[in-house]
N, C-alpha and C positions, 0 to 999 in steps of 0.2 A: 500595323494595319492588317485585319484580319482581310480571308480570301477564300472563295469555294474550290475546290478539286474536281475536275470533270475523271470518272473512270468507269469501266466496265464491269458489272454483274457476274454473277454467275449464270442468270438468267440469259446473257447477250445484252441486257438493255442496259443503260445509261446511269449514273448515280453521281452524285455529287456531295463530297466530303467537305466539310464547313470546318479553319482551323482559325485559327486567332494566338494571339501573344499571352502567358499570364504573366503575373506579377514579378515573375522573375525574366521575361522576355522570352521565357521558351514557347516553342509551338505547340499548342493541343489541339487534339479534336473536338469539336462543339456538337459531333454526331453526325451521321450519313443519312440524305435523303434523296427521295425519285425526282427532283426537281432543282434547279437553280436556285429559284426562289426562296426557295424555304432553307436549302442551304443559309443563304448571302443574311437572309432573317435567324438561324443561329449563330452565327460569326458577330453579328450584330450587338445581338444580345448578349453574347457571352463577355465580348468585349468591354459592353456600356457597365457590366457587371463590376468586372477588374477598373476599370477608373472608378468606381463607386466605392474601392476596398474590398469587394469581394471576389474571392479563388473564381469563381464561375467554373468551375470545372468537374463538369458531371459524370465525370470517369472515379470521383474520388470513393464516391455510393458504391463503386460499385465492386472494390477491394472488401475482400472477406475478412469478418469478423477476427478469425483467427489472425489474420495477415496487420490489423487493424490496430488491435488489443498488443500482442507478443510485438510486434518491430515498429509502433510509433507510441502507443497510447505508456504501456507499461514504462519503457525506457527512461521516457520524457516526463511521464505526471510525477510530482513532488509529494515523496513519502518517507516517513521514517523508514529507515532500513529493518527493521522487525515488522511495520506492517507492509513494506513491500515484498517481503518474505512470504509472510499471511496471505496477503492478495494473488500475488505467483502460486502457492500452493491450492488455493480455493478456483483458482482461472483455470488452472489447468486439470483440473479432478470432475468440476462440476459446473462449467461453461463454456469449456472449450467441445466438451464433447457434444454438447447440441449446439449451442451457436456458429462453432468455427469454422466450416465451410459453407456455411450462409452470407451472402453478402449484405454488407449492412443497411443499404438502402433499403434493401426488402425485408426486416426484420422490422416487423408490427406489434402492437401491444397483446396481441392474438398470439402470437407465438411467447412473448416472456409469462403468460396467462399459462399456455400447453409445456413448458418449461417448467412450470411451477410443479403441475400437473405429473410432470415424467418426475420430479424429485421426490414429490410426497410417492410413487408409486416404488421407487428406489427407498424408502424409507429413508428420508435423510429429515434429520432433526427440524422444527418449525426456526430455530434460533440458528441454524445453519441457512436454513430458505431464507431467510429475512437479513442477513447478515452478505449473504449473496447478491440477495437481488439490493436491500435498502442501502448497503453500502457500496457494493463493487458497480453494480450493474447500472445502477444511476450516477456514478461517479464517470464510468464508463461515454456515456451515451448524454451526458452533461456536456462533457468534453467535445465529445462527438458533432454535438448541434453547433457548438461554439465553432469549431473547425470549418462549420458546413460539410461534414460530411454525409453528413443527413437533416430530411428538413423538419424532422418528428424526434421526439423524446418515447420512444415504446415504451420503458418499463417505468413513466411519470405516471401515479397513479394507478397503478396495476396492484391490489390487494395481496399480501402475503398470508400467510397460515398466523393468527396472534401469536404469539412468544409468551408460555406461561411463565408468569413469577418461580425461581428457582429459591427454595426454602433454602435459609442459609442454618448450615448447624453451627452452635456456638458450643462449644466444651467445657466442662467444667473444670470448676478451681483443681480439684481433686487430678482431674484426666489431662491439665496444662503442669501439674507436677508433678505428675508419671513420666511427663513427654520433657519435661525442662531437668528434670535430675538425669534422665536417659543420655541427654547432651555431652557430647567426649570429652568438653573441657570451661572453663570460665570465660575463655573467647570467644566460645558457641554462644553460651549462655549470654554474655553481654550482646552481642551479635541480635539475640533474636530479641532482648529486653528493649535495644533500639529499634526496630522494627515495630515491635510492639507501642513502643512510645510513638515514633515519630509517623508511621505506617508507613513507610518507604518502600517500594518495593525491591527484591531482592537484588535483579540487575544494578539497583542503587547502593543496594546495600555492602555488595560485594565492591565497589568500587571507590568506597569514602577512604581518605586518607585521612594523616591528621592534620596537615594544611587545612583539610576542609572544616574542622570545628577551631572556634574561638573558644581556648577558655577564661577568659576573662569574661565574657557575655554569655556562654554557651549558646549560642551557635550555627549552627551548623549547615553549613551550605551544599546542595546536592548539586556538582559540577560536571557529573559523568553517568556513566550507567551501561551497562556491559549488553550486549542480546544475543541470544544465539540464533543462528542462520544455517542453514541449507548451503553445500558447500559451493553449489549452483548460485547461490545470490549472495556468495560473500566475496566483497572484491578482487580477496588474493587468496580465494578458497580454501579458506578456515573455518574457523566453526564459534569463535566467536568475535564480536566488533563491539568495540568500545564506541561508544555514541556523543556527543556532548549540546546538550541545549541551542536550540536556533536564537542567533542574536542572543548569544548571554544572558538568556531570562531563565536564568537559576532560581530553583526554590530553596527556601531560605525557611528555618524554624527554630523553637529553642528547646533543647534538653533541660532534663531534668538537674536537680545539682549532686542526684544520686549515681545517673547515668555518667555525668560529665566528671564528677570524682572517680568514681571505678576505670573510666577512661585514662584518665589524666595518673591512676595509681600504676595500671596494667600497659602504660607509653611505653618502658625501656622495651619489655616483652614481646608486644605485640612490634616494635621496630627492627629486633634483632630477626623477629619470623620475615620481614618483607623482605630483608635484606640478602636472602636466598637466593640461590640463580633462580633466573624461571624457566619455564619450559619452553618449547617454539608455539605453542597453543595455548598460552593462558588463559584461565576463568575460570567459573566457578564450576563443578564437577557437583552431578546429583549424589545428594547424602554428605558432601563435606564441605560441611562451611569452612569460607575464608575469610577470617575477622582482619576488615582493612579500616579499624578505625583508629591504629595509629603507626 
């Protein structure tokens, strides 16, 4: 049962604090006013709110961005550990510096507009603005509305800078046999032929066993995948985390039977190389492949 608080101003005159129970039975304020009345009318409502399932609690608007984002939003939203890295790094370079001592109820589409604004003047790429705002910022403030923290979506329809198409170069036959005989050894070389077949990426690549290919079918199941992190967002501040598919939805593909013979020829080899100690920081190191396909 909510109740109003009778106390005194700074001014001398009278005020009345309006508190009520929320959903967990604690007391909050529903706001201070120069009358009874209009107290005993927010306890009211705040109240009718919370039996309806909603927080009603307008104190939540009023925690700043930063305080928002860093100690509820990040912690709690469900993300691969490489793009919670991503995210962490992007939050705190290029929106923590203007949004985070703003409180979030008072951040309008006017401001992620002026945001844009201070970015493109900082010179930061159209595919970084849009990556920002279309990924994190509405991820952000999605979250947010759902919470009731706020009663507005700011950066819902807010125009970014377009993202031009980034020309891809392809190499020639010629300049992928410069780059493939350069290779230190036949485990590189098979290494990147799979890659090339399968397109896997490297985090996968480095991490395939031979458990992971059938060769009677060839194959090949991606069960794992390595990321590198920031030693700030890796659980036991390392530098790299082995990852493995949510619910077991492994991709699955078949090699060739050129790939899967050279494999199946190079097994004794490539099992004596795994069977090394390893280090306290395993993974893949730039410039030296680690051929784990068998």
């Amino acid at each position: 049962m909510g109740f109003s608080r009778k106390r005194t101003g700074r001014d001398g005159k009278p005020r009345y604090t309006a508190y009520y129970l929320d959903i967990r039975g604690q007391e909050r304020s529903a706001g201070t006013f120069s009358n009874k009345k209009d107290a005993n009318d927010a306890w009211k409502d705040a109240e009718a709110q919370v039996k309806a399932g909603r927080q009603g609690d307008p104190g939540r608007g009023r925690q700043t961005f930063q305080v928002y984002v860093m100690e509820k939003w990040l912690p709690n939203h469900l993300l691969e550990p490489g793009v919670r890295s991503n995210y962490a790094g992007q939050i705190r370079k290029h929106l923590i510096p203007f949004f985070g001592p703003m409180k979030m109820r008072d951040i309008m589409p006017e401001h992620v507009r002026q945001w844009i604004t201070h970015m493109k003047a900082k010179e930061a790429s159209a595919r970084t603005i849009e990556y920002c705002k279309g990924s994190i910022l509405n991820a952000i403030f999605t979250t947010a509305l759902v919470d009731e923290v706020v009663t507005i979506h700011p950066s819902r329809g807010v125009k970014a800078p377009p993202v031009p198409d980034k020309p891809r170069r392809i190499i020639t036959a010629a300049q992928f046999d410069r780059l493939y005989q350069a290779l230190p050894d036949a485990n590189a070389q098979l290494l990147v032929e799979t890659g090339i077949e399968s397109g896997m990426r490297w985090g996968e690549l480095t991490e395939v066993r031979v458990r992971d290919l059938d060769f009677a079918t060839r194959i090949l199941t991606v069960s794992r995948a390595v990321v590198e992190l920031s030693r700030d967002d890796h659980p036991e501040g390392g530098r790299f985390l082995v990852k493995y598919p949510k619910d077991e939805d492994y991709r699955r593909f078949k090699l060739s039977q050129q790939i899967t013979g050279r494999t199946a020829s190079d097994r004794m080899t490539c099992c004596s190389a795994t069977r090394r100690p390893r280090s306290p920081d395993p993974g893949p190191r730039a410039g030296r492949p680690l051929p784990r396909l068998a």
